[in-house]
C-alpha positions in Angstrom: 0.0 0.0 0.0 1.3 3.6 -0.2 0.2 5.2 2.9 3.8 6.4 3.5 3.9 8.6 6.7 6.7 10.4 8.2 7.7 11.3 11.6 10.7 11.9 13.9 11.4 9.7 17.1 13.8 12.0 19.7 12.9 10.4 23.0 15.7 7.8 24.1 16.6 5.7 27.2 19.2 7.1 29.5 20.1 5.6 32.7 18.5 8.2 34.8 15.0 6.7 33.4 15.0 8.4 30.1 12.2 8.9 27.8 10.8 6.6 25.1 12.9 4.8 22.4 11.9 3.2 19.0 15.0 1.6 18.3 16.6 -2.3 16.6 18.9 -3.1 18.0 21.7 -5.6 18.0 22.9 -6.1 21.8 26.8 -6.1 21.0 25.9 -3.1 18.9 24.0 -0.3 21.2 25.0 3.1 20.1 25.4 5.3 23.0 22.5 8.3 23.7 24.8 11.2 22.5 26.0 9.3 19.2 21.9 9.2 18.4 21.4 10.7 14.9 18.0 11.7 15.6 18.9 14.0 18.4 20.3 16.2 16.0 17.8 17.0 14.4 16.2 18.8 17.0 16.6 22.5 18.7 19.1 22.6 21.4 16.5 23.5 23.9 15.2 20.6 23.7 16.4 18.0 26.2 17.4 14.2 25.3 16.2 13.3 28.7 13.8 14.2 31.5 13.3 13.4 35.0 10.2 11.7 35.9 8.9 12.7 39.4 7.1 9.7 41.0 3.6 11.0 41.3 0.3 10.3 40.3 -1.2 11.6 36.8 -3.5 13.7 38.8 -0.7 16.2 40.1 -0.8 17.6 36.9 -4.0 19.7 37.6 -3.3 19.8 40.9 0.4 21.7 40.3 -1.3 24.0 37.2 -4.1 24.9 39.8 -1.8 26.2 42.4 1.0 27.3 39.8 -1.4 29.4 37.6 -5.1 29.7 39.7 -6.6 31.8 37.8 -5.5 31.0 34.4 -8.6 29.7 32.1 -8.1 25.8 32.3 -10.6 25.5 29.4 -13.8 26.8 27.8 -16.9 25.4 26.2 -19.6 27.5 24.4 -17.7 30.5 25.7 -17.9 29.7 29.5 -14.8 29.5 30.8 -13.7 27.3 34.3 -10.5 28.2 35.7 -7.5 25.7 36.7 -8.3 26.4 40.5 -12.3 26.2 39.4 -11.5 23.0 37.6 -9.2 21.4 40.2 -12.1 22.4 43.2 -15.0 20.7 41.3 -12.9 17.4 40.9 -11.7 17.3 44.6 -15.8 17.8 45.7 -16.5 15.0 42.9 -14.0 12.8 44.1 -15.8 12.8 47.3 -18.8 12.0 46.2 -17.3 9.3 44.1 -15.9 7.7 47.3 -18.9 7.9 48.8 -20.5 5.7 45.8 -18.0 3.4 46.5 -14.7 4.3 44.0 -11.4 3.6 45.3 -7.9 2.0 44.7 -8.5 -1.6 42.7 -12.1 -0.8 41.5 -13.3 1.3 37.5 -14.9 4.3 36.7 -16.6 4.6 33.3 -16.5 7.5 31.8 -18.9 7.6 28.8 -18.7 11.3 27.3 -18.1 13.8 24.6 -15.1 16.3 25.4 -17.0 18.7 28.3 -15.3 20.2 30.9 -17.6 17.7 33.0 -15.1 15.1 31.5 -12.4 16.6 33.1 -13.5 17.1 36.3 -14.9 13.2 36.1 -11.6 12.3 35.2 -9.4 14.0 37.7 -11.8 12.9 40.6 -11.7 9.0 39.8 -7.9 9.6 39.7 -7.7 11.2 43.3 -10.0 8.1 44.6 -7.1 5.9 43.6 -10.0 4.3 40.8 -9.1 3.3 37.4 -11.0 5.1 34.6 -12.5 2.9 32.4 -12.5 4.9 28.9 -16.2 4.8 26.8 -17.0 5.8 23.6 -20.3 7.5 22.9 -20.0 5.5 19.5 -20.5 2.1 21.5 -23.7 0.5 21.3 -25.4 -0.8 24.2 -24.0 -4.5 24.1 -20.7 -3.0 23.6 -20.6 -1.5 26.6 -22.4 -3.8 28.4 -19.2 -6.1 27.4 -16.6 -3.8 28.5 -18.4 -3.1 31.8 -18.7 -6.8 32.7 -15.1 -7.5 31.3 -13.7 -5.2 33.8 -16.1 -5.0 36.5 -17.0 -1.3 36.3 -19.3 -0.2 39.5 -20.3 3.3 38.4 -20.4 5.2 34.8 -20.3 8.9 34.4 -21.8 10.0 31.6 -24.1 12.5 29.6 -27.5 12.4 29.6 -28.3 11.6 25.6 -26.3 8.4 26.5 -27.8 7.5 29.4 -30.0 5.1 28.1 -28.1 3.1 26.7 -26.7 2.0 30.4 -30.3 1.9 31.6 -30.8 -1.9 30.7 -27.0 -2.7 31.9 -27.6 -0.9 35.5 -30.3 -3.7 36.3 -28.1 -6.3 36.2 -24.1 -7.3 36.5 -21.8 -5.5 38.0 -22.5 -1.8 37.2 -24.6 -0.4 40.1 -24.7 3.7 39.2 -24.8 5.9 36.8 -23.7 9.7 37.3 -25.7 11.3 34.3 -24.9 15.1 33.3 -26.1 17.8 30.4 -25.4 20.2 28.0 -28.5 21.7 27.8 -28.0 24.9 30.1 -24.7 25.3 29.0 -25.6 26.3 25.0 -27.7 29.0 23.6 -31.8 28.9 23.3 -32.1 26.9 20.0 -29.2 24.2 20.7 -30.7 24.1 24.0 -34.2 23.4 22.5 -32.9 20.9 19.5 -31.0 19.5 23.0 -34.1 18.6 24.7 -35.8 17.3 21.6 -33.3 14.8 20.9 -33.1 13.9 24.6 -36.6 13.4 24.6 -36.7 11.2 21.2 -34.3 9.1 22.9 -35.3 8.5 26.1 -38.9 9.2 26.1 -40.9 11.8 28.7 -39.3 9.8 31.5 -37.1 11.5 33.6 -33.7 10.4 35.0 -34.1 10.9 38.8 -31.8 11.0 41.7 -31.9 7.2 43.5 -29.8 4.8 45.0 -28.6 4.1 41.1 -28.8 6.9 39.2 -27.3 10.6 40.5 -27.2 13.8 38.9 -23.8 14.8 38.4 -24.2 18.9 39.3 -25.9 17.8 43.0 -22.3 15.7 43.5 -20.1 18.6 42.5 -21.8 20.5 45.2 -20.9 18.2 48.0 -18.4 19.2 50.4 -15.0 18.2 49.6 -14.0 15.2 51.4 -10.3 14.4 52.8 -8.6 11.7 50.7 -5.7 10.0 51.3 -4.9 7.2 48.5 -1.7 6.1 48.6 -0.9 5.7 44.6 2.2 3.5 43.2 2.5 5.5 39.7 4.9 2.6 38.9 2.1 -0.1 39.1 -1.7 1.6 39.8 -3.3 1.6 36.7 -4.8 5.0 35.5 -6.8 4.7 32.3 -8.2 1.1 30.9 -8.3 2.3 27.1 -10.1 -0.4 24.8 -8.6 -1.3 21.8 -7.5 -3.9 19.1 -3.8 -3.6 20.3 -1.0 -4.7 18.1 -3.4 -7.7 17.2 -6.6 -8.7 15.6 -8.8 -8.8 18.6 -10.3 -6.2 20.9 -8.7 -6.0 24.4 -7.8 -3.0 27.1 -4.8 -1.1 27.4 -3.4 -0.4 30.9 -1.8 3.0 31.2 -0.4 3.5 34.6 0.3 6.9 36.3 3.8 7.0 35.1 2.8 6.1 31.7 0.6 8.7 31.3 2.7 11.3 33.2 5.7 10.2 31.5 3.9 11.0 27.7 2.6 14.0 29.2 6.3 15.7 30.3 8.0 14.2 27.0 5.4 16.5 24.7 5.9 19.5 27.5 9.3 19.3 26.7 9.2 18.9 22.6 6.7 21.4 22.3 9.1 24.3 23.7 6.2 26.6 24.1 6.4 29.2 27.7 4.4 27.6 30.8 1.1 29.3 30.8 0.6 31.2 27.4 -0.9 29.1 25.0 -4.4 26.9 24.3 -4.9 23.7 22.6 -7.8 22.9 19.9 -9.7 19.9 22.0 -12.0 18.2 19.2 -10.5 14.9 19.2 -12.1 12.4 21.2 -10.9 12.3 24.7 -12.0 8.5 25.2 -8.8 8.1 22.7 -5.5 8.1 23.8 -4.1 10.3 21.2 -7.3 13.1 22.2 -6.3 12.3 25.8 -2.8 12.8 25.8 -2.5 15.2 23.4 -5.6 17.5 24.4 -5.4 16.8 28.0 -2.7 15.7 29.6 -0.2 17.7 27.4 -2.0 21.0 28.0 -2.1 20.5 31.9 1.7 20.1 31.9 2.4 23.2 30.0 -0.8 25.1 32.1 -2.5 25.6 28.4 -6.1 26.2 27.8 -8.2 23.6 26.5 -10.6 24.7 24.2 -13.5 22.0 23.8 -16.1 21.4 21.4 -18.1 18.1 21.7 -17.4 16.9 18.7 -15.7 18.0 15.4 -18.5 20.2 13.2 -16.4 21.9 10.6 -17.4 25.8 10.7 -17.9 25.9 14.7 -14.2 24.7 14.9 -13.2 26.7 12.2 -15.0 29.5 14.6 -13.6 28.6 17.8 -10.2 28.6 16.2 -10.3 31.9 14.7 -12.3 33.7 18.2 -9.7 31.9 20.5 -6.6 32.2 18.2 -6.0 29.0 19.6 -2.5 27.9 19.0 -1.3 24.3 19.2 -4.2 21.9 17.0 -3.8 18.1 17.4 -5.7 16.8 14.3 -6.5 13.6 12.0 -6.0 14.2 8.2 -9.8 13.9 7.6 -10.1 16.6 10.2 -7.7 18.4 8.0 -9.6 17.7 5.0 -13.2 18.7 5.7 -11.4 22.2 6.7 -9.6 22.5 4.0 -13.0 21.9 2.1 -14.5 25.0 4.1 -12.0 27.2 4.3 -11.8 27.3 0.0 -15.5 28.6 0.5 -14.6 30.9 3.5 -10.8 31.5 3.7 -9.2 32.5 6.4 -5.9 33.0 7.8 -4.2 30.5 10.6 -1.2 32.3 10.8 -1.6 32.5 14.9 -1.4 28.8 14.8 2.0 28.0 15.7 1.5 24.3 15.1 -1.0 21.7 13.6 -0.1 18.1 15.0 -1.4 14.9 12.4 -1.5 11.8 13.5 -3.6 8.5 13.5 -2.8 7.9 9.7 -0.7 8.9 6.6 -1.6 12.5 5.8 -2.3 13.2 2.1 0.2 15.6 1.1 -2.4 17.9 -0.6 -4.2 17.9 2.1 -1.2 19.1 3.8 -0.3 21.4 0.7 -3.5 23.1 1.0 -3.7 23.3 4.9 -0.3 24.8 5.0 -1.6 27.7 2.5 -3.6 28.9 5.0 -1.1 30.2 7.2 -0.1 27.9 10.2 3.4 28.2 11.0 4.2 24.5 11.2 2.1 21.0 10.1 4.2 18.4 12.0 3.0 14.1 12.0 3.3 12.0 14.3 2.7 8.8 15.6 2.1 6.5 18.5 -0.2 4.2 20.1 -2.8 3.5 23.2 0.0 0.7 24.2 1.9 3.9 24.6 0.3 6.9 25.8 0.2 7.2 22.9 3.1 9.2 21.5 6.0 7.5 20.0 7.1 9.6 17.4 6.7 13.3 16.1 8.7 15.6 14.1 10.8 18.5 15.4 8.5 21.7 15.3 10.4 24.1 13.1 12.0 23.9 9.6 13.1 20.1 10.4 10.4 19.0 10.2 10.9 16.1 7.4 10.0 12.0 5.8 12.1 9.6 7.4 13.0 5.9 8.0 13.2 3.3 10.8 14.6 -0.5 11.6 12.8 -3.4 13.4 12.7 -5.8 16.2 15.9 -7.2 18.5 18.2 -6.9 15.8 19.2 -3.2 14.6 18.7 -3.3 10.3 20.4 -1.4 7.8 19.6 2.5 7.1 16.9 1.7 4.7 15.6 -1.7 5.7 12.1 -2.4 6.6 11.5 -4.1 9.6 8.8 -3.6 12.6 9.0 -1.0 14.8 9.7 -1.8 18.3 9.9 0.6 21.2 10.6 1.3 25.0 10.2 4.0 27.5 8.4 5.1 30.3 5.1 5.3 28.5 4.7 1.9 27.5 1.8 -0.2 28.9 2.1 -2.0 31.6 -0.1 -4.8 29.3 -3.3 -5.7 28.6 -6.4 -6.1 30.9 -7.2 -9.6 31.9 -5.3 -11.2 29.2 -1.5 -12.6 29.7 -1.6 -14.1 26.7 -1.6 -11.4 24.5 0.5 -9.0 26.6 3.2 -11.8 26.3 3.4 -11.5 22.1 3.3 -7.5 22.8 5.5 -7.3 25.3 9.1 -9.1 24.9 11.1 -8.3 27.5 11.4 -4.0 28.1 10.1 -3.7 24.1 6.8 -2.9 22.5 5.9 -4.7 19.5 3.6 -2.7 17.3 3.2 -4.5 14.4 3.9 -1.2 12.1 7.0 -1.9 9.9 9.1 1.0 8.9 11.8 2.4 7.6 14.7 4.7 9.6 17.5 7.1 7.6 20.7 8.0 8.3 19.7 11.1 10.2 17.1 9.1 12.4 13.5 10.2 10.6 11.3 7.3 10.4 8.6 6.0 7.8 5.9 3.7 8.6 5.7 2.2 4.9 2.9 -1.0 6.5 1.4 -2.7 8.8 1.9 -6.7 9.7 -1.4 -6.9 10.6 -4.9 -6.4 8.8 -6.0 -3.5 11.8 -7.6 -0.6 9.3 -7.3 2.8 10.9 -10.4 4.8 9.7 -10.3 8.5 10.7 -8.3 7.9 13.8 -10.0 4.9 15.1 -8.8 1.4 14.9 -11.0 -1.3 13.2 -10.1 -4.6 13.7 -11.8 -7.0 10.6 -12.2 -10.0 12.8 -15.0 -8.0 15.3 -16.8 -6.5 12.0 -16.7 -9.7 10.1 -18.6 -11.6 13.2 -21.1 -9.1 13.6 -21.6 -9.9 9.3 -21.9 -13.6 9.8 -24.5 -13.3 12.2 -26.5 -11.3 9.5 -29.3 -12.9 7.9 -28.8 -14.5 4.7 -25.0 -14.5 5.1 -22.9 -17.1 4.6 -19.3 -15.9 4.2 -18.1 -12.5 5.1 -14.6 -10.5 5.0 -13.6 -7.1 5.9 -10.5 -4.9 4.2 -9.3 -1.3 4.9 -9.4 0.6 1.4 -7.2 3.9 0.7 -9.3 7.0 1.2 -7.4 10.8 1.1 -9.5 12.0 3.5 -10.0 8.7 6.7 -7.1 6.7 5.8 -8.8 3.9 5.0 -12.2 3.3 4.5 -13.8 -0.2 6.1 -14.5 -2.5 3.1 -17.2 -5.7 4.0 -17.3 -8.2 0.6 -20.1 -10.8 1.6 -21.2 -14.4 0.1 -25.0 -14.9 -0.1 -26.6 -17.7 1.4 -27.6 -20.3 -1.6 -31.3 -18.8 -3.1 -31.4 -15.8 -0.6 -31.3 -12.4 -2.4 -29.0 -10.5 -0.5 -29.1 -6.4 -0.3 -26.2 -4.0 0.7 -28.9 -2.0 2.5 -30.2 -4.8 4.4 -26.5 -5.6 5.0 -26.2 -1.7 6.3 -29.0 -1.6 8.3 -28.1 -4.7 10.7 -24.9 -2.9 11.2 -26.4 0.2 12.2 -28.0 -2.2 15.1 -24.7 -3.5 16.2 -21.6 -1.9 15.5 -20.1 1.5 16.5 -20.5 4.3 13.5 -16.8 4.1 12.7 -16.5 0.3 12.5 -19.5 -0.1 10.0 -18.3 -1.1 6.4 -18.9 2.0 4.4 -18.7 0.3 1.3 -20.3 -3.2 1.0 -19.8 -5.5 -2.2 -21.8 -8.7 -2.8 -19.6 -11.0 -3.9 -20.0 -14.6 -5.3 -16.8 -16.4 -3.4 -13.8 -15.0 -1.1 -10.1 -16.3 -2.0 -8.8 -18.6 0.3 -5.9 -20.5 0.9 -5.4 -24.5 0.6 -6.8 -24.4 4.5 -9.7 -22.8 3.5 -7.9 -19.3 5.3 -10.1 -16.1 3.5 -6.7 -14.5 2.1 -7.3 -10.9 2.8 -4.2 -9.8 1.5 -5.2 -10.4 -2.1 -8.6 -8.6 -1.2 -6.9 -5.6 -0.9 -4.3 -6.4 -3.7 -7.8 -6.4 -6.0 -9.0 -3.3 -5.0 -5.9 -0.9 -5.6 -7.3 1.4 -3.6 -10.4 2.5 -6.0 -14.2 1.3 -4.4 -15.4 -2.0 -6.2 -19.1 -2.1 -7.6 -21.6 -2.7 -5.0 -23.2 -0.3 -2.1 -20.6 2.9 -1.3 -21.6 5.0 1.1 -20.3 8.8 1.0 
């Protein structure tokens, strides 16, 4: 495939902890931190290594609150909530949270768009000692109904619009409350109105009252603040359980601990080399990601930033937001990138306060970049990483080195030039996957992170990821995993033989691809085919193409050969049922 993407890798091991590595190596053939041809390439003020103090992730509020009080934290609809504000409302929810029964050992869902209500649910699991158990509003209600039985979660925070679809879950298993908050008094009379219809629509005239299950999340930030005393081990207490495909086929849970997260969060303090307390950060990408998380939140409490949030990404509100806040640092996805570029030709503007736009998630399109980068923002940098790492790996110096690049693979260093997988340490690896040994074992061997992702690395240390070893499609930032599509497919009516393929798009990535074999006689229908995966998968995981097909290669083992799936389509959408 050519989904080329470049990026730069400067963090490196050091023996006074270090930062992150992506490195082969040979062991008789270690090349000593200063001799590192990557470190080069970057400004002199920024450091090779960083300490690590050995607290939890939630000091990072806690310092910006005391550090800069009255700084805005973040804003939402133009109400702003300062880092004192933000810091007072999670201490008064953590409390309550206790009181409900969090604590050191047990999960917190969180089940949100980006709102400041997020944050404040976020910071107070952390002082409990709880785990946060990360949600996406695109789950339906048996998938999170799976992920709260897998892990045991006892309470959910979450919005109201999405309340129902815990409503079933609450009344049996392990989940026994649900914290439900809303947007409606925070946005202007017609939002506010269109709010409450679609709240209504989806959960009827019946009204979510305050019970022994269900709580209303503004009474709880009113509570008095209650003295907590959790004794966390950053090294081992696991912060965030992020769901995701990992480096293999099937869905699982990342475990981030404190120091992972903290670690990540210091390392892009350092490469971003912007002054403590002056800048703001675009916060559109979801924060039940690690890449929204780490990059939108964590990342802006270290360098005392403002976050400014908006729900979700709407093209000409952001493009609004940006230009009203002259917000400065914008963590992005190339499709984010596109559908701006796609409004700003109709309503240009210029960007030139934006010192940097950050791409990551998948190969940006260089015209995409081209015509981005006519707009005015001073840098467009990529990057990459993953939730088995906080997630940032890689990411390219932010000035005039900023450049395509190379990389070498596994426990034996390759040749400037070689392709090989990408493997990588550091303090912000995962400390392995939730409830499965089996699979943390292949990932983890020994101190390295195996990501699957082969890559090239040049002689000055730029990296390219030229593939991936495994058939994951990354859609629009979101990892799809074929096997988890292709059961929901077989369990389709009138379907006999079903396989899924990521498909080159400019704008996602890759598009999800399902070709499907008709049961004999039965007369088959992409829409019929669409309409049971609206029912059961999450919006970015449904095929948005869909080709009936009269047999699926396979191999002498009767193995559906994906790989020459993809080889057939070169890219370009096959007859059947597209969906823009």
């Amino acid at each position: 495939m050519d989904a080329s993407r470049s990026f730069h890798r400067r963090w490196q091991t050091s023996p006074r902890g270090g930062n992150g590595m992506a490195y082969l190596h040979r062991a008789n053939a270690a090349v000593p931190l200063w001799q590192r041809a990557w470190l080069d390439a970057y400004p002199c003020d920024v450091p090779s290594s960083i300490p690590y103090p050995r607290v939890p992730v939630s000091a990072l509020l806690e310092n910006a609150a005391q550090r800069l009080p009255e700084r805005t934290a973040c804003s939402l609809f133009g109400v702003r909530t300062s880092f004192a504000q933000l810091a007072e409302k999670a201490r008064r929810f953590a409390g309550a949270l206790s009181r409900l029964g969090a604590a050191r050992g047990r999960r917190v869902g969180l089940l949100f768009p980006n709102i400041p209500e997020y944050l404040i649910a976020l910071q107070g699991t952390w002082l409990t000692g709880a785990t946060a158990l990360q949600l996406s509003p695109l789950m339906v209600p048996e998938e999170l109904a799976k992920w709260i039985e897998k892990t045991g979660c006892h309470l959910v925070v979450t919005l109201d619009l999405l309340a129902p679809s815990l409503m079933d879950i609450l009344k049996s298993g392990p989940l026994e409350h649900v914290v439900v908050a809303s947007l409606a008094e925070r946005m202007s009379p017609w939002r506010g109105w269109l709010y409450r219809a679609e709240r209504l629509r989806r959960r009827g005239p019946l009204r979510l009252r305050d019970d022994r299950h269900v709580h209303p999340f503004d009474l709880l930030i009113r509570a008095r603040p209650r003295g907590l005393s959790t004794a966390i081990v950053p090294e081992e207490d696991v912060a965030v359980l992020a769901p995701t495909g990992g480096t293999t086929a099937s869905p699982k849970a990342v475990m981030l601990t404190h120091r992972n997260l903290l670690a990540n969060a210091l390392q892009l303090r350092a490469w971003g080399r912007g002054d403590e307390g002056t800048e703001s950060v675009l916060a559109v990408l979801p924060f039940f990601h690690a890449y929204g998380l780490t990059v939108g939140v964590l990342m802006s409490l270290a360098m005392g930033s403002t976050i400014h949030l908006h729900p979700r990404f709407e093209t000409k509100p952001v493009l609004e937001l940006l230009s009203r806040e002259r917000i400065n640092l914008v963590p992005a996805v190339p499709a984010m990138l596109a559908a701006l570029n796609r409004q700003l030709k109709e309503e240009p503007r210029d960007l030139s306060f934006v010192r940097a736009v950050i791409s990551g998630a998948s190969a940006l399109d260089p015209q995409v970049r081209k015509d981005f980068a006519g707009y005015g923002p001073r840098h467009i940098v990529e990057g990459y990483g993953l939730s088995e790492a906080s997630a940032v790996t890689h990411v390219n110096p932010v000035d005039e080195r900023n450049r395509p690049g190379t990389i070498a693979t596994g426990r034996e260093e390759l040749p400037e030039g070689a392709v090989g997988e990408l493997v990588i340490r550091g303090p912000q690896v995962m400390k392995g996957y939730f409830d499965n040994p089996e699979e943390t074992a292949r990932a983890l061997r020994g101190d390295w992170l195996y990501t699957g992702d082969l890559a090239r690395r040049d002689r000055d240390g730029y990296f390219t990821i030229v593939d991936r070893k495994k058939d994951i499609i990354k859609t629009s930032g979101f990892l799809v995993f074929p096997a988890e599509v292709e059961e929901v497919l077989m369990r389709c009516p009138g379907v006999a033989e079903a396989a899924v393929i990521g498909v080159a798009d400019a704008e996602r990535g890759e598009n999800v691809k399902a070709m499907v074999v008709a049961q004999a006689g039965v007369a088959l229908s992409p829409a019929a085919i669409e309409a049971y995966c609206q029912q059961h998968l999450s919006k970015h995981k449904r095929p948005r193409q869909i080709e009936i097909v009269k047999e699926l290669p396979k191999n002498f083992l009767g193995k559906v050969q994906r790989r020459r799936l993809r080889e057939s389509q070169n890219g370009t959408p096959a007859n059947g049922h597209v969906k823009a």
